[in-house]
ChimeraX commands (.cxc) that place a marker at each C-alpha (Angstrom):
marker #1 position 54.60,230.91,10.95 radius 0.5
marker #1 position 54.18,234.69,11.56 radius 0.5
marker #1 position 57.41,234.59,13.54 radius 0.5
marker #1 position 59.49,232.69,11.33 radius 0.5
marker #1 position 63.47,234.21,10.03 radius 0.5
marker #1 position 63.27,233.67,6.17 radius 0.5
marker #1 position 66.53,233.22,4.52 radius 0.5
marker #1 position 66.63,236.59,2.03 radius 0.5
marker #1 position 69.89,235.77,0.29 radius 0.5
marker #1 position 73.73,236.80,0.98 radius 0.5
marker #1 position 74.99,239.79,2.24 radius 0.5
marker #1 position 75.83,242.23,-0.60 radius 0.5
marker #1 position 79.29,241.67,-1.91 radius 0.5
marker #1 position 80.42,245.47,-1.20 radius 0.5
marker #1 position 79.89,244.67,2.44 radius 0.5
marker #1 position 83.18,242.82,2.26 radius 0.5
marker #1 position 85.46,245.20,0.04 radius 0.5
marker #1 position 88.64,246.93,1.63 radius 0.5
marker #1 position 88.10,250.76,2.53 radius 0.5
marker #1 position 89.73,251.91,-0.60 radius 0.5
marker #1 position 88.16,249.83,-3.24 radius 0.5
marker #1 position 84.67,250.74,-2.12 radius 0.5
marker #1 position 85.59,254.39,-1.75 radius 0.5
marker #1 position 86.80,254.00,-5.24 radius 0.5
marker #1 position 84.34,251.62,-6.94 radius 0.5
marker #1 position 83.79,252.51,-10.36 radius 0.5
marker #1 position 86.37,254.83,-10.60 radius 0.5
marker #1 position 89.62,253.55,-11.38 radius 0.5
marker #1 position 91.26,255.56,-14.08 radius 0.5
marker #1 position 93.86,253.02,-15.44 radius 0.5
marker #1 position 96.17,250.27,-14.53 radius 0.5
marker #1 position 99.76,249.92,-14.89 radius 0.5
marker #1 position 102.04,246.85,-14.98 radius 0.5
marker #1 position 105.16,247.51,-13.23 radius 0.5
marker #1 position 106.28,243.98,-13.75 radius 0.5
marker #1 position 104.97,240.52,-14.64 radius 0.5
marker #1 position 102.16,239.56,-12.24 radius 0.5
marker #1 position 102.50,242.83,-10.65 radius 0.5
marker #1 position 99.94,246.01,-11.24 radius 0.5
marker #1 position 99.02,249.47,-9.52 radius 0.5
marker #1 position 95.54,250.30,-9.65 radius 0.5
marker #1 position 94.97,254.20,-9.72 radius 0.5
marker #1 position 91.65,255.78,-8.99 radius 0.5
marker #1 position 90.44,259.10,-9.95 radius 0.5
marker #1 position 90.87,260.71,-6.47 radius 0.5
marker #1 position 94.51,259.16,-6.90 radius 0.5
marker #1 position 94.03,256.42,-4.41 radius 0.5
marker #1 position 96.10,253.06,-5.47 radius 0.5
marker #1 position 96.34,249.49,-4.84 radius 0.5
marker #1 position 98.23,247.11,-5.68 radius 0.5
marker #1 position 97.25,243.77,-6.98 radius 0.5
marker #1 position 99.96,240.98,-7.47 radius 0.5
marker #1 position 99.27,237.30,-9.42 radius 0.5
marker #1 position 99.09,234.40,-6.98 radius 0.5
marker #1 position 102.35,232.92,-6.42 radius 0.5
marker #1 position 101.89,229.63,-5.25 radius 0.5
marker #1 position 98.92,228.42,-4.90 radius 0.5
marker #1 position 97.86,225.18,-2.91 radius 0.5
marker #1 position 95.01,222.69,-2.90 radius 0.5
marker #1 position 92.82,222.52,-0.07 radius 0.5
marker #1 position 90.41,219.74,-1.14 radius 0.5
marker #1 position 90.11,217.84,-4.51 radius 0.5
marker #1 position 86.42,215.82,-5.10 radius 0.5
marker #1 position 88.02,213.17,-7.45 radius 0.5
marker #1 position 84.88,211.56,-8.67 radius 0.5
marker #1 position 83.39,214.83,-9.73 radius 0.5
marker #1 position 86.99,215.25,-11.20 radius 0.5
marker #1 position 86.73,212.14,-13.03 radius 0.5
marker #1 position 83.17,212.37,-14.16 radius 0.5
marker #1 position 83.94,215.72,-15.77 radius 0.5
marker #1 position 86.79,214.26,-18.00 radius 0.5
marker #1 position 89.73,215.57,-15.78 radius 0.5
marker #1 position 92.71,213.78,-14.76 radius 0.5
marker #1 position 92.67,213.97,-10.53 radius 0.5
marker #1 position 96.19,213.16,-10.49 radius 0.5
marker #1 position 96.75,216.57,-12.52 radius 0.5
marker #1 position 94.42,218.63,-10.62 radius 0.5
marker #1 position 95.96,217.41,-7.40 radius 0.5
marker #1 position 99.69,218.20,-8.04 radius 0.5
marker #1 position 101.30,221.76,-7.88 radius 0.5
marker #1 position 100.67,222.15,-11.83 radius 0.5
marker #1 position 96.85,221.72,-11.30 radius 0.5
marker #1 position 96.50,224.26,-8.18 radius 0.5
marker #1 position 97.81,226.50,-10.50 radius 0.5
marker #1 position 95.46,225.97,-13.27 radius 0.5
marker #1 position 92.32,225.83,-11.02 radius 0.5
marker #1 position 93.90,229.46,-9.61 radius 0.5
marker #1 position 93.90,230.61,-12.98 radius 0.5
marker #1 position 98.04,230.94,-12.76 radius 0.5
marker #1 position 98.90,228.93,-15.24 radius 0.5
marker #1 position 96.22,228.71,-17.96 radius 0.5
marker #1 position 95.61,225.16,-19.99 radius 0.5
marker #1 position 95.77,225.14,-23.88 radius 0.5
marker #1 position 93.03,227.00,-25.34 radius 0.5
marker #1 position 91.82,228.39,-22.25 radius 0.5
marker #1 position 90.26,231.88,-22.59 radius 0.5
marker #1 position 88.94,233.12,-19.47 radius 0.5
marker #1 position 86.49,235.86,-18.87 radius 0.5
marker #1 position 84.99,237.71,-15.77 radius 0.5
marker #1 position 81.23,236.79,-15.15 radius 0.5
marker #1 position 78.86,239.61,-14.60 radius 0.5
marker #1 position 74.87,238.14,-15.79 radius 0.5
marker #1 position 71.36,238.74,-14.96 radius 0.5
marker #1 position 69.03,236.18,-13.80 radius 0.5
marker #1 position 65.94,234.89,-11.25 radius 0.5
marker #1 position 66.95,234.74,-7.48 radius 0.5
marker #1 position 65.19,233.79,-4.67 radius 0.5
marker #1 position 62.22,233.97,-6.88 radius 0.5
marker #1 position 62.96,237.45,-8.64 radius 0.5
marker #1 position 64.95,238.55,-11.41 radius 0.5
marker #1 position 68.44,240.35,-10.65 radius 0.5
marker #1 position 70.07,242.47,-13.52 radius 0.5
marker #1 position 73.42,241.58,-12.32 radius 0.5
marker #1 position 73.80,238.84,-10.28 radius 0.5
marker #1 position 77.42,238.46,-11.05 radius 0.5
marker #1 position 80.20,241.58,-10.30 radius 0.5
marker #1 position 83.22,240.67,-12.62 radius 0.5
marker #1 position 85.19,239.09,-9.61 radius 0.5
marker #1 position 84.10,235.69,-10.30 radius 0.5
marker #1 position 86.48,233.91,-13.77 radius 0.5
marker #1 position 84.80,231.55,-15.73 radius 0.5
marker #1 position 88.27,229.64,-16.51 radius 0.5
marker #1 position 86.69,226.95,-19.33 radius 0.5
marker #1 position 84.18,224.96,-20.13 radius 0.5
marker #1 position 83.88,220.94,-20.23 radius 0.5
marker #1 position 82.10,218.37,-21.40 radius 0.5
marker #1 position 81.23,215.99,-18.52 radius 0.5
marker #1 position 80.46,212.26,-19.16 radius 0.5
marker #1 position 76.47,212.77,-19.50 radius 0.5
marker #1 position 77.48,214.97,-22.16 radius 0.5
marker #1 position 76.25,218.00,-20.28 radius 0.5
marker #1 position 78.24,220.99,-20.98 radius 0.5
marker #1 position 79.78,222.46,-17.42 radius 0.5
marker #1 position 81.55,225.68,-16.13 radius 0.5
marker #1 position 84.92,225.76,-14.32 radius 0.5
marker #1 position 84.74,228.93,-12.98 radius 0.5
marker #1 position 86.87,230.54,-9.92 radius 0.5
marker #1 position 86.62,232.75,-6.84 radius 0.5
marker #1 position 88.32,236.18,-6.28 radius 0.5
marker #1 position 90.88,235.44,-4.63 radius 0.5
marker #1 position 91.83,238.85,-4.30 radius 0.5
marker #1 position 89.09,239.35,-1.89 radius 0.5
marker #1 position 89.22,235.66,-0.64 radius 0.5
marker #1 position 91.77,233.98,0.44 radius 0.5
marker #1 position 90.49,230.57,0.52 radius 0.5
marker #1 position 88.90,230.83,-3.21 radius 0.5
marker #1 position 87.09,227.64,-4.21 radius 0.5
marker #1 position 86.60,226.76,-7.81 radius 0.5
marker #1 position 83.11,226.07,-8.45 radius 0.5
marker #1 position 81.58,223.68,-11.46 radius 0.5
marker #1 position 78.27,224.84,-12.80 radius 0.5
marker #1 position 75.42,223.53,-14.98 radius 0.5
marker #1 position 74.36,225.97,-17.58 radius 0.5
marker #1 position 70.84,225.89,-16.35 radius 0.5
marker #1 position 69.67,228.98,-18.33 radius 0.5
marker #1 position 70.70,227.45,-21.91 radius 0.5
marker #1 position 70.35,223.79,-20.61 radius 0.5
marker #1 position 72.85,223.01,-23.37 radius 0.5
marker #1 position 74.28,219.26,-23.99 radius 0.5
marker #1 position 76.58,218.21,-26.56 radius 0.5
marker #1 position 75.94,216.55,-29.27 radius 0.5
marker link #1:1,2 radius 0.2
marker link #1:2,3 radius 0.2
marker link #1:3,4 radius 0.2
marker link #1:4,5 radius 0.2
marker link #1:5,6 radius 0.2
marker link #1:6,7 radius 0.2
marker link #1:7,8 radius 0.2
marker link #1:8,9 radius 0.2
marker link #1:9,10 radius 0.2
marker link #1:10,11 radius 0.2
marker link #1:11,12 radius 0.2
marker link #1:12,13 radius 0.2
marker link #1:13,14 radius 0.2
marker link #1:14,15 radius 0.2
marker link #1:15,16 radius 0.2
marker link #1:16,17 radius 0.2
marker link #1:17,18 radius 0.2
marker link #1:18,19 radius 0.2
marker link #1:19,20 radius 0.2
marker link #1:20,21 radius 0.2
marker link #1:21,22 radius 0.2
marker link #1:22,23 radius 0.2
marker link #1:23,24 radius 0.2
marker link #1:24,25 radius 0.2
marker link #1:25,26 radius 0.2
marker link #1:26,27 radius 0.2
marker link #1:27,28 radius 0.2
marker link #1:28,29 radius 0.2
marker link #1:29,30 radius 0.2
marker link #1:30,31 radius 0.2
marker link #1:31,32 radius 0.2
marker link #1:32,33 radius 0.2
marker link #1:33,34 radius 0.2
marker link #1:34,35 radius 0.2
marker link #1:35,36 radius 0.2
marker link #1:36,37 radius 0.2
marker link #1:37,38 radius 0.2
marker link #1:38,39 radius 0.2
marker link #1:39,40 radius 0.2
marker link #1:40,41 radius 0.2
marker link #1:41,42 radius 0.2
marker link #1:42,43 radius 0.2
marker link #1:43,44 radius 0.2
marker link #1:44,45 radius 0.2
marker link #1:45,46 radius 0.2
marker link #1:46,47 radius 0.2
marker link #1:47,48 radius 0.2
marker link #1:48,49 radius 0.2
marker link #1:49,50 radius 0.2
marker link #1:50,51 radius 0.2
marker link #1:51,52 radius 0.2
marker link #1:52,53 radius 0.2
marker link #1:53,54 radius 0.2
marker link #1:54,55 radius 0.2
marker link #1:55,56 radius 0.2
marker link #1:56,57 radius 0.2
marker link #1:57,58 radius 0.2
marker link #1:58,59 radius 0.2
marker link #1:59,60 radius 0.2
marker link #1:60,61 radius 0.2
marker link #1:61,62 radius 0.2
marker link #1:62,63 radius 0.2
marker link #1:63,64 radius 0.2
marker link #1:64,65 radius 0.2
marker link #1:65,66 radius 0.2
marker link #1:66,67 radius 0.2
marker link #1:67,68 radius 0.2
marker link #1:68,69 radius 0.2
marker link #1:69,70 radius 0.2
marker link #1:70,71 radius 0.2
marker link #1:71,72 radius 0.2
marker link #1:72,73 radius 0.2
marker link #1:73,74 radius 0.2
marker link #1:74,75 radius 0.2
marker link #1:75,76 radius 0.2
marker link #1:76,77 radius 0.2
marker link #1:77,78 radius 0.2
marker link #1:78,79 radius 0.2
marker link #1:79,80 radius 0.2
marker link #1:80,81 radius 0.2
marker link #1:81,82 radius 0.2
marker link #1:82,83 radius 0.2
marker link #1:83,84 radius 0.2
marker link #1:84,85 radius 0.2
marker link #1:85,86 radius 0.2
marker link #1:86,87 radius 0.2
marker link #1:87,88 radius 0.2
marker link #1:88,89 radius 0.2
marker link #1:89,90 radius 0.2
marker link #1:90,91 radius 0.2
marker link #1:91,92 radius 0.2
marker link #1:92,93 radius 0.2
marker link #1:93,94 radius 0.2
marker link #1:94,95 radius 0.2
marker link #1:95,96 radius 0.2
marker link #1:96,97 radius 0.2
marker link #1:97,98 radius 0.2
marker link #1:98,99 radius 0.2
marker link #1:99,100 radius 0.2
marker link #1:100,101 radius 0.2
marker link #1:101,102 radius 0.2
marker link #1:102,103 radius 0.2
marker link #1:103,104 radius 0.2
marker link #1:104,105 radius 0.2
marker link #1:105,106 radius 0.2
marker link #1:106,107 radius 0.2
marker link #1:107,108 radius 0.2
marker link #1:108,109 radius 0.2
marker link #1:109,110 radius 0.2
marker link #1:110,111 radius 0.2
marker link #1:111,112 radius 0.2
marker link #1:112,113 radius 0.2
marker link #1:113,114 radius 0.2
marker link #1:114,115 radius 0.2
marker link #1:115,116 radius 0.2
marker link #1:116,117 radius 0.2
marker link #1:117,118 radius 0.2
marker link #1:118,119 radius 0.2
marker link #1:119,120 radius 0.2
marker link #1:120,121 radius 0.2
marker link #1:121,122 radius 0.2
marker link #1:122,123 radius 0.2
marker link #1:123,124 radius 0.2
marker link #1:124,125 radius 0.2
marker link #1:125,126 radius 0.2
marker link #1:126,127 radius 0.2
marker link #1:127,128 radius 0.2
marker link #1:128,129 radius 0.2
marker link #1:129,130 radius 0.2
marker link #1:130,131 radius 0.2
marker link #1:131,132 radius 0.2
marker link #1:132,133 radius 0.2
marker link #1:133,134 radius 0.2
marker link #1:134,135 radius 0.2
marker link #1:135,136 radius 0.2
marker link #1:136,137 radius 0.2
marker link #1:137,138 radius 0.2
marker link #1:138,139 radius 0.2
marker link #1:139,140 radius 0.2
marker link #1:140,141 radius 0.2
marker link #1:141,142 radius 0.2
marker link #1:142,143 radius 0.2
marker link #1:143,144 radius 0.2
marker link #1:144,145 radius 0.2
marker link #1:145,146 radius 0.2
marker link #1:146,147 radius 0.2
marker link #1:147,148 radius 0.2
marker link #1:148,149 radius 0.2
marker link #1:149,150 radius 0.2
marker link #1:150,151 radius 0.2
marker link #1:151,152 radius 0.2
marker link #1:152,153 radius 0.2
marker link #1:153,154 radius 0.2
marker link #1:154,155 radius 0.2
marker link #1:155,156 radius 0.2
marker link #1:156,157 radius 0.2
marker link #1:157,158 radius 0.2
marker link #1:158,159 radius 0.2
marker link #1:159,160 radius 0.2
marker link #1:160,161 radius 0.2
view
């Protein structure tokens, strides 16, 4: 047991940011549209990136039953209309998405921020336990091949009523 290789969680996120955003973290000055789905990103030192809205996004890999057990239509989600709401292209009625940064226990200790921003909680549904579950999605930005995750509130352990 003395010699045994623990698994200590996932490399830190910043490991895997571009040169320029980590020379720039937390110091972006403003952003600018320059046209629809299309901003520049300008740092205090003057660096700039540019980041531009997915334009067609596919689906890799749709679990239906999970689909179906969470009240969604797999039919939708699998067509070119559904990649684009599970990208967070096109946005569903009464969607209001929001980045997730929270605090919480991991690996048995508790983190102040466990999530950066880059993560979007798209919406929230009600699956057919009546649990309450998270849609959220990846930064695609950053990766490519973003998955779209669905999460239990564990913390609130909410169900609806």
């Amino acid at each position: 047991m003395a010699e045994r290789i623990t698994d200590i969680g996932p490399p830190h996120f910043s490991k895997f940011l571009p040169p320029v955003i980590k020379d720039n973290y937390g110091k972006w000055k403003y952003h600018q549209i320059l046209e629809p789905g299309v901003l520049v990103h300008v740092s205090e030192t003057g660096a700039e990136i540019y980041s531009v809205r997915v334009a067609s996004p596919r689906l890799i890999k749709l679990n239906r039953p999970l689909a179906v057990h969470l009240g969604l239509d797999p039919d939708l989600l699998e067509s070119p209309e559904g990649a684009e709401i599970l990208s967070g292209k096109t946005l569903p009625a009464g969607a209001d998405p929001i980045a997730m940064a929270y605090a919480g226990h991991q690996f048995g200790h508790f983190v102040p921020q466990l999530g950066d921003g880059r993560a979007i909680l798209l919406g929230e549904v009600i699956d057919k336990d009546g649990v309450i579950r998270h849609i959220e999605g990846g930064d695609s930005a950053v990766d490519p091949n973003t998955a779209v995750a669905v999460c239990t509130d564990l913390h609130k352990k909410q169900t609806a009523k």
